[in-house]
Each structure stands twice: as C-alpha cells, then as structure tokens.
N, C-alpha and C positions, 0 to 999 in steps of 0.2 A: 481692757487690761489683760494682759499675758499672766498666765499660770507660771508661777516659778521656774526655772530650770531644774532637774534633779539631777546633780551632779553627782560624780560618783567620783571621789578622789581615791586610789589606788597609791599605796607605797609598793615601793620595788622591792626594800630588801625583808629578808626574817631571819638577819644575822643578828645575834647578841650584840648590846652594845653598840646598837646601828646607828649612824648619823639622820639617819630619815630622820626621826623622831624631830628633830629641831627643824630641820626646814619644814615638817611638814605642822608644825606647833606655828611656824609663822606664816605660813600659805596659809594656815586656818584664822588665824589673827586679822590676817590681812583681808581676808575675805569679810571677818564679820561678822555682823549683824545683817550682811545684805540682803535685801528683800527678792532678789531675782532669784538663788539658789537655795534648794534643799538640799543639803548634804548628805549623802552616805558615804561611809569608810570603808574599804576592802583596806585588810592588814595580814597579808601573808601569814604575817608571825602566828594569827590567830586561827590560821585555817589547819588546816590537817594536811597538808601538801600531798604524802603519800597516796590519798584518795584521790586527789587531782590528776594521779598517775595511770592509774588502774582502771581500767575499761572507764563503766560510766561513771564509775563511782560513788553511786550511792547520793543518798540524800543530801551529803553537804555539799558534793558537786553541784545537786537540781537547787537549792537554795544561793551557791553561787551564781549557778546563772540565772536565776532569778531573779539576785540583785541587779546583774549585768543587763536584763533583756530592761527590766524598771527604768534605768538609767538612761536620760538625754543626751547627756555628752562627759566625756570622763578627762580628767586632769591625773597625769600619772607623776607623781616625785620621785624620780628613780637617781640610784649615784650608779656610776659606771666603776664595773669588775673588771680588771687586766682586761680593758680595752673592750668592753663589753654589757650589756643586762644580765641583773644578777637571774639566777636559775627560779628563784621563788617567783618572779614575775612573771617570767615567760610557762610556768603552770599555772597561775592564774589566768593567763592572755589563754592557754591550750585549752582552758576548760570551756569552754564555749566558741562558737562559730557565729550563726544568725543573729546572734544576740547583738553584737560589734558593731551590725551593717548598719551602712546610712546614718552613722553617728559621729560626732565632732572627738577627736583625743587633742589633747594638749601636755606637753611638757614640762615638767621641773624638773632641771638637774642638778648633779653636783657631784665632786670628784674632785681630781687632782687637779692639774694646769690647764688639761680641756673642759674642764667643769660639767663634764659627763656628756657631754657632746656628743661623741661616738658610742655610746648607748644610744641617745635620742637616735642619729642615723642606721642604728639599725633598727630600733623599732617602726619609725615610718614605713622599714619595707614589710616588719611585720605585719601591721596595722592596715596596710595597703592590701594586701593577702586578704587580709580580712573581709575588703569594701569598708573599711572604718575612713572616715575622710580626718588625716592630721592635720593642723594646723601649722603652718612655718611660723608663727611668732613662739617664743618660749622664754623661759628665764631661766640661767645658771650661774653655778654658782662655785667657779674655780676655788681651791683651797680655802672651801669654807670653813674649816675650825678656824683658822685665823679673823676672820670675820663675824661669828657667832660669838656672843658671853653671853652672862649672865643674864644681862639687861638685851638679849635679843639680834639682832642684826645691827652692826655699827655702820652709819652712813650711808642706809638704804634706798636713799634717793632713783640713782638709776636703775634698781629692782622693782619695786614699787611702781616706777613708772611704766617699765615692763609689764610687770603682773596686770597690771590696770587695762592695757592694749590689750593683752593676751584673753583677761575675763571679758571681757567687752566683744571681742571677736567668737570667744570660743558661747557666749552666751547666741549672737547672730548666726551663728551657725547650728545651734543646738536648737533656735526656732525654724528657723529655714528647712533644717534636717526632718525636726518634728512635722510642721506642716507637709513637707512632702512624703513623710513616709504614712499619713492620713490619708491624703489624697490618692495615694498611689504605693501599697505595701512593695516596699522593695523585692521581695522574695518573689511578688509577683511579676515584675517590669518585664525579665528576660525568660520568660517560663514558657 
C-alpha cells in the first residue's frame, strides 16, 4: 500500500470577495473523503504577502516553504487577471525555489470566456523555471458565476470527469516523482 499523497492545493487570488472561495469549496468537495490525499491549503489571503517580498523574509516565509518542500504534488485554483496570474500567487510561487523541483502542479481555472487559460499558460512556463513537472490535463471553468449557486456546480458532469483524469494523473505522477526523488535527490542529479 502507498502512503497517501500530500497534496498541497494553493488559491491564486487574496482579493476580497474572490471567486476562488467557490471553486475551491468544490475542488475540495469533489476530492473528499479520498484515501490517497492529504490535504494542505496555502491561502494567500492568510499569508502576509509583503514578507514574501522582502529579502528572506523571516519566519513566515521558512514555514511557507516548509509547507511547499512537505508537499508531493500541488493543485493550484487560480482565475486569470486581465490576461494574466493574479500577483498573490506569483509571491507565493517566489517564495521558494528547491522546494517546487521534481514535483507534479496541476490546474484549476476560471475566468471570463477563456476560463483562465492564459493564466494556466503562463504559469507552466513558470513552473517549468522551477524543474516543477505541470501536468496538461486541467479543468476550467469559463464564466463560472453563471454556473455556480447555491446548491454548488449546475451540471457538472464534464468537470467532474475532468477532475477525476486530472487527480488520478497528478496522484501517478506525485509517486513516480516521489520515488525518484528517494532514489536519486534531484538537487543532486546535475551537481
């Protein structure tokens, strides 16, 4: 039997009033009960952002990347800004380096008509900078206020079935990743 995954899902934004909150209420829904993953949450909102700015930052940086180095593979729900990742993320992504490598990222988005698409493709080049290995499967979510109420995600059939390929990949890849960074610490491969 396999040791859980510890996944670390990440929201993008820590604007008031943000949309994350709901998709990531049902990326957490949808996940579950499942046996494979442990979850931790990075939530911008909750961080101190301006220490993620500042040389090293002090303690709540080393305990961010704490969380980050812990973590097998990370799921990010981010919505896309005038064509872009919001800034809270990309200080969360800055605040650590080694931590990223040899680890699976996955996707959720959501936005306007691209359904945050062009967020996701720049973060893959970010990610790639890293040595983080992204995943092409992802799920978004074009004009999701119209799609979200009360009662959750209306007709979530082709999400869901998403989600499911995408956990399923990003879980194969977060032992693959594990196993080989036991056998062979990345840090050391090209030294």
């Amino acid at each position: 039997m396999t040791e859980p995954t510890r996944l670390t899902i990440i929201l993008g934004s820590a604007r008031e009033g943000r949309y994350c909150d709901t998709v990531f209420r049902w990326v957490l829904a949808e996940i579950g009960s499942s046996t494979d993953f442990v979850v931790d949450v990075i939530d911008p909102a909750s961080l101190d952002l301006g220490s993620l700015g500042r040389g090293n930052g002090g303690e709540s940086v080393a305990a961010l990347r704490q969380r980050i180095d812990e973590a097998d593979a990370f799921l990010v729900v981010t919505p896309e800004y005038n064509h872009g990742y919001p800034a809270a993320l990309k200080a969360v992504i800055d605040s650590a380096y080694i931590e990223w490598q040899a680890k699976p990222v996955a996707f959720i988005s959501y936005g306007g008509i691209s359904g945050g698409l062009r967020a996701v493709e720049q973060l893959r080049l970010v990610f790639a900078e890293l040595h983080a290995v992204t995943l092409r499967d992802s799920v978004s979510f074009p004009i999701p206020w119209r799609r979200f109420g009360a009662n959750g995600l209306a007709d979530a059939h082709e999400e869901r079935k998403a989600l499911d390929m995408l956990l399923a990949r990003l879980l194969w890849w977060s032992h693959t990743l594990r196993s080989a960074r036991l056998a062979a610490p990345y840090a050391e491969v090209a030294a």
